[in-house]
N, C-alpha and C positions, 0 to 999 in steps of 0.2 A: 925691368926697371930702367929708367931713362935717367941717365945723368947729366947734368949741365944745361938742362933747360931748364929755366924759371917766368913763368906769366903771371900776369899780372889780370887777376879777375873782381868781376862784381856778381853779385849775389843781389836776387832781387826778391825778396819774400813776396807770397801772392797774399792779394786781401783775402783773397775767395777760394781756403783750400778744397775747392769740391773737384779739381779738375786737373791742379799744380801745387808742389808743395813752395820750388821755390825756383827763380830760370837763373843761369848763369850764362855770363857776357865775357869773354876775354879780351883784354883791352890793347890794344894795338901801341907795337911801341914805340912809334913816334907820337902816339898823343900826347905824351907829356911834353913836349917842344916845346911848342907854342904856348908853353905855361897855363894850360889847361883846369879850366878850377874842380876839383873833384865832386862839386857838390853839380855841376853842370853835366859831365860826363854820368853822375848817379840819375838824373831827371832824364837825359836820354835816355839809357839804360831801361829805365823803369815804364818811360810813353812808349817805347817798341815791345816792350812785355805785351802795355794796356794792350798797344795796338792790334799785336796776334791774335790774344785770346779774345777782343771784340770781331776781330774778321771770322777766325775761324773754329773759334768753341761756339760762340753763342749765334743759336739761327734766328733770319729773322724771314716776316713774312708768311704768309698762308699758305702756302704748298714746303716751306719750310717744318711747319709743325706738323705735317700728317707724318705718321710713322711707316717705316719700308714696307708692314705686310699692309696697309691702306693703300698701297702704289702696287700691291702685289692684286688686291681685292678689284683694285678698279680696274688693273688688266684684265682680269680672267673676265670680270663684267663683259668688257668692250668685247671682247673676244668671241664669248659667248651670244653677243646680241649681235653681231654683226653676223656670224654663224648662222644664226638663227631667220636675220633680215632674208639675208642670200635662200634657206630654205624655204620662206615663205613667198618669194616671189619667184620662183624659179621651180 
């Protein structure tokens, strides 16, 4: 157990619990300095959330959607036919 530290955190509920239930942020302690409005520090908070789980939960794009053994299938294709190119000309 740690004593004598106390931070200062935000909790960000997800809209979309299929992936997170909720991210937490700890708040740096000179932000409140500058008289920081808490409701500004929660919207950042919450657009760096959006932002991760748009970068990197959700794929985008068509070679994004095919599944690993489809990347595994079309190797062994290439593989196989090029195998094969080489045998029939040679």
């Amino acid at each position: 157990m740690v004593k004598g530290v106390t931070r200062r955190v935000i909790v960000v509920k997800t809209p979309d619990p299929r992936y997170f239930e909720e991210a937490i942020f700890i708040v740096k302690e000179d932000a409140s300095i500058g008289g920081t409005d808490v409701d500004k520090v929660l919207q950042e908070a919450q657009a760096v959330a959006h932002s991760y789980v748009r970068s990197n939960v959700y794929r985008r794009g068509f070679l994004a959607k095919i599944p690993p053994l489809g990347y595994l299938a079309a190797g062994a294709l290439l593989s196989a036919g090029a195998f094969g190119l080489t045998q029939w000309l040679f």
